[in-house]
C-alpha positions as CSV (number, residue, x, y, z in Angstrom):
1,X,0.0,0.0,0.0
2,X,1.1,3.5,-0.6
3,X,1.4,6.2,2.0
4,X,-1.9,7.6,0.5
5,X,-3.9,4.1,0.3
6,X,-3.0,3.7,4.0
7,X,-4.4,6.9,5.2
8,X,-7.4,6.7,3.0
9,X,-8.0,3.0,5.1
10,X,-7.3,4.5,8.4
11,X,-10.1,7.2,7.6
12,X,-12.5,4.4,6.7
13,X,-12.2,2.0,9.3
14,X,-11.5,4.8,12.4
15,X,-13.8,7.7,11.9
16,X,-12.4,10.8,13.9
17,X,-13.5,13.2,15.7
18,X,-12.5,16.1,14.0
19,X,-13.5,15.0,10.6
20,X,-16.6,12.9,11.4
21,X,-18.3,14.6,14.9
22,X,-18.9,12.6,17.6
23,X,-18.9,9.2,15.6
24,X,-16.9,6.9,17.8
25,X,-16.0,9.3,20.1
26,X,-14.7,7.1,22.9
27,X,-15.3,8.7,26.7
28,X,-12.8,5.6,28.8
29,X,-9.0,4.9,28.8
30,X,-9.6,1.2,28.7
31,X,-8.9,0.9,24.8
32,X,-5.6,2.7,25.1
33,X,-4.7,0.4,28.4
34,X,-5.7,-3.0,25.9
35,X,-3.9,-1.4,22.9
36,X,-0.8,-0.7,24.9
37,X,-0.7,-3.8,26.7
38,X,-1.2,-6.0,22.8
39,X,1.7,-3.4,21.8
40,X,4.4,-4.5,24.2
41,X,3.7,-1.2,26.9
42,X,5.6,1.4,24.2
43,X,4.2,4.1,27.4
44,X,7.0,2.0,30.1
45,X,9.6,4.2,31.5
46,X,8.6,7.2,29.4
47,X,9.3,10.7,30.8
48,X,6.2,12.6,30.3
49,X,5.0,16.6,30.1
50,X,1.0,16.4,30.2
51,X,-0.7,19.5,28.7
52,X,-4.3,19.9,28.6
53,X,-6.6,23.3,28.3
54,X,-9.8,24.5,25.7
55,X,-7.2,27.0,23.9
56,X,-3.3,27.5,24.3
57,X,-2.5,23.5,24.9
58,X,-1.2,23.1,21.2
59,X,1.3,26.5,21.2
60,X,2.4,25.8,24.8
61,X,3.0,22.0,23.9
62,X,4.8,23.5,20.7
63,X,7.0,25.9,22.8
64,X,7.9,23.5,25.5
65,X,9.0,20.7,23.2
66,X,11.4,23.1,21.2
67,X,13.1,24.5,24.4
68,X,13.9,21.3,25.9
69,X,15.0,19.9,22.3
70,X,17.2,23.4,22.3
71,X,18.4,22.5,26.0
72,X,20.0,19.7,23.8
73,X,17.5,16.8,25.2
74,X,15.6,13.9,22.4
75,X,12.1,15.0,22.7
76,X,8.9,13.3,21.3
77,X,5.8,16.0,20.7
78,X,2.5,14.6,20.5
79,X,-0.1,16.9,19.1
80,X,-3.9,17.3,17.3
81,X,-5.3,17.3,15.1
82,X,-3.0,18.3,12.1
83,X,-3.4,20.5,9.9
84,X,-2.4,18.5,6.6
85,X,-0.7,15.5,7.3
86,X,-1.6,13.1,9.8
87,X,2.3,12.7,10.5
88,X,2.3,16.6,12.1
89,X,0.9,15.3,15.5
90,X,4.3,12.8,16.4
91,X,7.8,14.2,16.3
92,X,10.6,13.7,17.7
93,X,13.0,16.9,17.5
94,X,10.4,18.5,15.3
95,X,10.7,15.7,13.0
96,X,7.8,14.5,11.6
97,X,7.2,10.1,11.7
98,X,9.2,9.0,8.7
99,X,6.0,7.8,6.0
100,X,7.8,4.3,6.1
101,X,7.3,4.4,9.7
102,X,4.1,5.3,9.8
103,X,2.7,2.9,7.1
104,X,5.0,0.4,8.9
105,X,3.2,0.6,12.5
106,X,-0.4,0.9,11.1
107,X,0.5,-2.7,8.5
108,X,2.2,-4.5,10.7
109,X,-0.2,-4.3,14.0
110,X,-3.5,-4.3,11.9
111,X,-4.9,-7.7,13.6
112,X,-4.7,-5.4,16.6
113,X,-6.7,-3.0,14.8
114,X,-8.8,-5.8,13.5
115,X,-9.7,-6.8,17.4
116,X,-9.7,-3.9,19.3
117,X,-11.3,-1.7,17.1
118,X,-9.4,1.4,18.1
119,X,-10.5,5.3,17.2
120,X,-8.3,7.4,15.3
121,X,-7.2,9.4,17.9
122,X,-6.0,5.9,20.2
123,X,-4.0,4.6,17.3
124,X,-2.4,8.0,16.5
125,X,-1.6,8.1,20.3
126,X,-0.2,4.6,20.5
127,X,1.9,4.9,17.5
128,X,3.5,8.0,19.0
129,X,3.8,6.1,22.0
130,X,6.0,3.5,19.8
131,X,7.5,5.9,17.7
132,X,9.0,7.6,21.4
133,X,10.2,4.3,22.7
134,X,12.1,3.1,19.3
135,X,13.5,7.1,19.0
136,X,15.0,6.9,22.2
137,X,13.0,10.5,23.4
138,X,14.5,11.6,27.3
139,X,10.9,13.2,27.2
140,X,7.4,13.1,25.6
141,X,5.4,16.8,25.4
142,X,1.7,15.5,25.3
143,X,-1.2,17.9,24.5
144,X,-4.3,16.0,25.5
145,X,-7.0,15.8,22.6
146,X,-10.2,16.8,24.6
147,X,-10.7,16.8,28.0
148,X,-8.2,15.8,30.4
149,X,-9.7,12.8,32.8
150,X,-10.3,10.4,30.2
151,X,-8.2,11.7,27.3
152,X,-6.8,8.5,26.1
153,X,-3.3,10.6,26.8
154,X,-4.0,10.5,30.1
155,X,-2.0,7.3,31.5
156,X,0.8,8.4,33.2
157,X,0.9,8.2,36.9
158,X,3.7,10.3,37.8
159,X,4.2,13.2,34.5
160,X,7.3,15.6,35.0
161,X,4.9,18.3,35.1
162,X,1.3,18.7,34.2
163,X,-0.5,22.3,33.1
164,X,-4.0,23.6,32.2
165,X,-3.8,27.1,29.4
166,X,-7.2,27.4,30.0
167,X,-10.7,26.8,30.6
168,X,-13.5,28.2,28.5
169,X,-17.1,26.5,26.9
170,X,-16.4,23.9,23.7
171,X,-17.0,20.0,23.5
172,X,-20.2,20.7,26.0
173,X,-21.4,17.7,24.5
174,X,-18.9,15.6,26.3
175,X,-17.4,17.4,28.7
176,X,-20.3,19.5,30.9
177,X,-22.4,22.3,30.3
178,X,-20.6,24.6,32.3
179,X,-17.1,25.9,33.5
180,X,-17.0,23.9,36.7
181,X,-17.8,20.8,35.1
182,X,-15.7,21.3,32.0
183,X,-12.5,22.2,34.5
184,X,-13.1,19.2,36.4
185,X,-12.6,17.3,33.4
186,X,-9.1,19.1,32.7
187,X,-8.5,18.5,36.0
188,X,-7.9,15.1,35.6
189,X,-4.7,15.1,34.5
190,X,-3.7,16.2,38.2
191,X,-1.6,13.4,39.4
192,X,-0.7,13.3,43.2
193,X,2.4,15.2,44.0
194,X,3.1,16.0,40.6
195,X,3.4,20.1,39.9
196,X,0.7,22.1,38.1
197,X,1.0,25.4,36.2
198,X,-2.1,27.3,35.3
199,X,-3.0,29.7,33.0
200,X,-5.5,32.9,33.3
201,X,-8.3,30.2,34.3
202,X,-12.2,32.1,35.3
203,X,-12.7,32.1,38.6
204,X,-15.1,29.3,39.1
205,X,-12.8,27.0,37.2
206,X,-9.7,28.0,38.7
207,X,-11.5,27.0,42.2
208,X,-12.5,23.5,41.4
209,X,-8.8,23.0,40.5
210,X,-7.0,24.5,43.2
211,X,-9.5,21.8,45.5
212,X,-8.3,19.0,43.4
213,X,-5.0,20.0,43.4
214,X,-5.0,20.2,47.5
215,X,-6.7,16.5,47.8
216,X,-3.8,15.6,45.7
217,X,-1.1,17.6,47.5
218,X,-0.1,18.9,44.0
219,X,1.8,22.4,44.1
220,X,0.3,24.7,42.0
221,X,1.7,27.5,40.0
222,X,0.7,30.4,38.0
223,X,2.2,31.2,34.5
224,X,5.6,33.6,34.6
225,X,4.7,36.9,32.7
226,X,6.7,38.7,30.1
227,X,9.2,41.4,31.8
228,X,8.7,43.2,29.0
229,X,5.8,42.5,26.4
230,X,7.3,44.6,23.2
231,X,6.0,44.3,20.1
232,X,4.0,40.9,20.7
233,X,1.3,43.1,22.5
234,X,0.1,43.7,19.2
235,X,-0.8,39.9,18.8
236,X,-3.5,37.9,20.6
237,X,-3.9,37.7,24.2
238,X,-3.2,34.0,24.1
239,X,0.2,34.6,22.7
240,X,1.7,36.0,25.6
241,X,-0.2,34.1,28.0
242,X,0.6,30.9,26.8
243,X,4.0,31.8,26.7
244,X,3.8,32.6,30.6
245,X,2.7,29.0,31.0
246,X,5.5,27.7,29.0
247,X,8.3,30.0,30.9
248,X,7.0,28.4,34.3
249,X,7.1,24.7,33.2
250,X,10.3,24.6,32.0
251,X,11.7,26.2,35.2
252,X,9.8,23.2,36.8
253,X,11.7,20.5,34.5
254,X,15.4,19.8,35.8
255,X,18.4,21.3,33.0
256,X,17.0,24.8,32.7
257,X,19.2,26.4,30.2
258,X,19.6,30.5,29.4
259,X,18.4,29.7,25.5
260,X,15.1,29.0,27.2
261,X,13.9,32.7,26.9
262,X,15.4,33.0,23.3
263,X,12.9,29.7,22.1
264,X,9.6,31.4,23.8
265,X,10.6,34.7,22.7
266,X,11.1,33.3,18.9
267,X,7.1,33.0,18.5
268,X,4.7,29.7,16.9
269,X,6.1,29.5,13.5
270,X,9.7,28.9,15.4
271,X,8.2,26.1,17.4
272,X,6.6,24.2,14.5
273,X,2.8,25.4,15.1
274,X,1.4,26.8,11.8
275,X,-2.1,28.1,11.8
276,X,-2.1,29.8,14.8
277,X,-1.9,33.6,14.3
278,X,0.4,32.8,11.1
279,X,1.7,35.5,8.8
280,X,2.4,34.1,5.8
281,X,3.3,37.3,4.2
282,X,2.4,40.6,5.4
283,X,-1.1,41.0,3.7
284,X,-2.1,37.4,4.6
285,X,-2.5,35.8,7.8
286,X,-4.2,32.3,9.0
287,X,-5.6,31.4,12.4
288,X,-7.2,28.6,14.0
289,X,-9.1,29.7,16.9
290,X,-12.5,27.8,16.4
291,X,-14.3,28.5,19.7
292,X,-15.4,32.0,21.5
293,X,-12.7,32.1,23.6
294,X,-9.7,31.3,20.8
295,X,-12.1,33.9,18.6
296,X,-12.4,36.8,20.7
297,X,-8.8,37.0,21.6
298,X,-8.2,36.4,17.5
299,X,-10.8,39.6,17.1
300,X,-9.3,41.7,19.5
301,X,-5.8,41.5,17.8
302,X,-7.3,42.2,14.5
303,X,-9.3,45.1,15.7
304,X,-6.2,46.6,17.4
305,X,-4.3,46.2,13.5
306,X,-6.8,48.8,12.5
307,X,-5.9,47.6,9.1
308,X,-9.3,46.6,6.3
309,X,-10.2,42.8,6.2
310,X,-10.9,40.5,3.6
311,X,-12.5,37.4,5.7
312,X,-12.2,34.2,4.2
313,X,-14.3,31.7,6.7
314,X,-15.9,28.3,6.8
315,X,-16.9,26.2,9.9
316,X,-17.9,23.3,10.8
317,X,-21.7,21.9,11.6
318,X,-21.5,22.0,15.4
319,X,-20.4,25.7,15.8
320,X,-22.2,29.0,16.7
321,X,-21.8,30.8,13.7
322,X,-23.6,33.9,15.2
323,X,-21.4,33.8,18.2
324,X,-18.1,33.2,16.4
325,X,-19.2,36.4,14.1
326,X,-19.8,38.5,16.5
327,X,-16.7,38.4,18.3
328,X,-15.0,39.3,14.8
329,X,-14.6,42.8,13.1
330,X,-16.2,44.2,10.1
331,X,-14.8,43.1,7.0
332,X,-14.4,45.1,3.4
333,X,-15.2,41.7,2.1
334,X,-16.5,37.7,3.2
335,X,-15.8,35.0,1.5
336,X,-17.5,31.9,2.5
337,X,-16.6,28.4,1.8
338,X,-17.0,24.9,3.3
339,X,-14.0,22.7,4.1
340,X,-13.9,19.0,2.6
341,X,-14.8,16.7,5.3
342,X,-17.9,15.6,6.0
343,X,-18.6,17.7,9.4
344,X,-18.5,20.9,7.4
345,X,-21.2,22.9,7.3
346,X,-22.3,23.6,4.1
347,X,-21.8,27.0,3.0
348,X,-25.3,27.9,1.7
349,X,-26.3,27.7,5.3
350,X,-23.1,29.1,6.5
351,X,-23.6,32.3,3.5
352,X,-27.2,32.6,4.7
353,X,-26.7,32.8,8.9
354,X,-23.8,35.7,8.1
355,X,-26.7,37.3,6.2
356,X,-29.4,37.2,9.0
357,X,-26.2,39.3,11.0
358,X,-25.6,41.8,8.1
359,X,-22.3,40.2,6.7
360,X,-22.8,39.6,3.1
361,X,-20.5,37.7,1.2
362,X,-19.4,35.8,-2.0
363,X,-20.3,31.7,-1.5
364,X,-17.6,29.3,-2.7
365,X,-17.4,25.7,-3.2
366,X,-13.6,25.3,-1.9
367,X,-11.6,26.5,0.4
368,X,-8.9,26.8,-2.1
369,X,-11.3,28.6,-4.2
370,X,-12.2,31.4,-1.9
371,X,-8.5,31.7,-1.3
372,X,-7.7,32.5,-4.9
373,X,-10.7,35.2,-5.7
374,X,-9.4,37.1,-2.2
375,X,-6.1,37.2,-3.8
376,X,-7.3,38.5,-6.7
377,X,-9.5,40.8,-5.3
378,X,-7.6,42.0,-2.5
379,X,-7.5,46.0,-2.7
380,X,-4.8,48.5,-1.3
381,X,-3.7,47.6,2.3
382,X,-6.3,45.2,2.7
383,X,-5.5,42.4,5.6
384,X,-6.2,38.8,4.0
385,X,-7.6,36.6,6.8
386,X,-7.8,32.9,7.0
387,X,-10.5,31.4,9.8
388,X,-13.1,29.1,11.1
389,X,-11.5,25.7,11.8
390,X,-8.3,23.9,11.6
391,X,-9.4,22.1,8.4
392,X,-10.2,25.6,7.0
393,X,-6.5,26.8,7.6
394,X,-5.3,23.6,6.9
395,X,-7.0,23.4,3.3
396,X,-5.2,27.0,2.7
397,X,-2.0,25.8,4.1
398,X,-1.9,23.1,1.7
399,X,-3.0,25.1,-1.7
400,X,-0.3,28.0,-0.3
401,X,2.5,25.5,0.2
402,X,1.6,24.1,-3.4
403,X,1.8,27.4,-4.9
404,X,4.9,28.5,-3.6
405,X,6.8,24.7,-3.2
């Protein structure tokens, strides 16, 4: 099979998430305990740093990972979802899982696939698991994937270090209808005696994990700010905050170095995140941030630009369109397209909600196809801007690195 016909099975046979909804969304760790335990343990004796959070777990992951690789340690970076390539969320070094590798793992153990019946998410996790073990890593960065408590990252008794970015409202579905139940679920990756740094947290969630945290005996810290914020006020909120988090866990994780400060200071692209608040020239810039929280900091930034913006933006079904608008402003122009996977939301409904709130906009049947009419549209000192979803910034990505690779 090629790299291409291996994927296209693993999409078949393991509906995820992110693609699909909540199609075998699995809410237990006991598949990843049975798929570790028919792999040979790949998680034994591995040195762990456990990251969960609604928004900031994928930069801070990101930022750690590259300082301690700097520091001059092998370190493995688990991550989702990707953005293009499946292959983005296990690295070692910033080194994406060799195809051969990949394709190698997923042939080889398919009876295990076969009888367990794993989701997406619990194979990608167990192969990075593998793909640590056989690298040799001193240290795994995990981001968890939703949650925290029953994450299938989440079976590690004693991490190095664990932090929550932050707690907001997403994945109510699973996780609780409200900020105390949704932090108790991030929560969960409190492990006794093991140290905890938190991000700006609300109130009522930073409560119910401070009293976790004390029933645990865990030692809880608070992110270490900027001295001086410089020119990176003029990006989101999230930016510098999730630095802050990244600052205090690596003075928590023995071997801090003085090229530390250097790595945060550097910024996402530096670390290996693309898609979050990424130029990708001056008149063009792509962002991730899917939920209210991630949105309003994104719209805040923009607004403080003062520049004109051309939106280009497509969603997925499950999202509040009117509340993700909202926190976003005016544009000269929208341009409304629907991502290719099959939670998309198509953009005929997605054109016609924007018009119940006044934003009018040309419909198109690609991402890559609203990308290219901006571009040739784009007027004077117009601001280009990618957002919506991952898939939506990943689909632009891809066409962007095609056009210029």
């Amino acid at each position: 099979m090629t790299y291409e016909e291996v994927l296209d099975w693993l999409y078949r046979q393991l509906p995820m998430f992110q693609r699909n909804g909540p199609v075998r969304y699995r809410i237990d760790l006991a598949k990843t305990h049975a798929l570790c335990a028919a792999l040979g343990h790949p998680e034994a004796g591995l040195s762990v740093v456990h990251i969960a959070g609604t928004n900031g777990k994928g930069s801070v992951s990101h930022a750690v990972a590259t300082a301690l690789s700097r520091r001059g340690s092998r370190v493995g970076l688990y991550t989702s979802p990707h953005l293009i390539d499946p292959r983005e969320r296990i690295r070692v070094d910033g080194q994406m899982i060799a195809q051969s590798d990949f394709m190698d793992f997923v042939e080889r153990n398919r009876p295990i696939w076969e009888d367990l019946e794993p989701s997406f998410f619990e194979l990608m996790f167990c192969m990075a698991l593998w793909h640590f073990k056989t690298s040799h890593v001193d240290v795994a960065v995990l981001e968890t994937g939703m949650g925290g408590r029953l994450d299938s990252t989440n079976i590690f008794p004693s991490p190095l270090v664990t932090a929550i970015t932050s707690i907001g409202l997403d994945h109510q579905q699973f996780l609780g209808d409200d900020l105390r139940s949704i932090a108790g679920e991030k929560a969960g990756i409190l492990k006794e005696g093991v140290p905890c740094v938190l991000g700006v947290l609300p109130p009522e969630a930073r409560s119910v994990v401070l009293e976790r945290s004390m029933r645990l005996g865990v030692e809880v810290y608070d992110g270490c700010a900027d001295g001086d914020q410089g020119p990176e006020a003029l990006g989101p909120v999230w930016l510098t905050r999730n630095r802050a988090v990244a600052r205090r866990m690596l003075t928590l994780i023995p071997g801090s170095s003085d090229t530390d400060e250097a790595v945060l200071m550097a910024g996402p692209v530096s670390w290996g995140l693309r898609g979050r608040w990424h130029w990708w020239n001056s008149d063009l810039l792509l962002d991730s941030a899917h939920n209210i929280e991630g949105l309003t900091a994104t719209g805040e930034a923009l607004r403080r630009m003062g520049r004109p913006l051309r939106l280009i933006y497509a969603t997925v079904s499950d999202k509040d369109v009117e509340g993700a608008l909202a926190c976003l402003p005016e544009a000269a122009g929208h341009h409304w397209c629907a991502a290719d996977v099959p939670r998309a939301m198509p953009v005929d409904e997605l054109a016609d909600r924007a018009a119940v709130l006044g934003r009018m906009g040309d419909r198109h049947h690609s991402v890559e196809a609203a990308l290219e009419v901006a571009l040739a549209v784009r007027k004077g000192s117009e601001l280009i801007v990618v957002l919506g979803s991952v898939f939506t910034v990943g689909e632009a990505l891809a066409h962007l690195d095609g056009m210029h690779g």
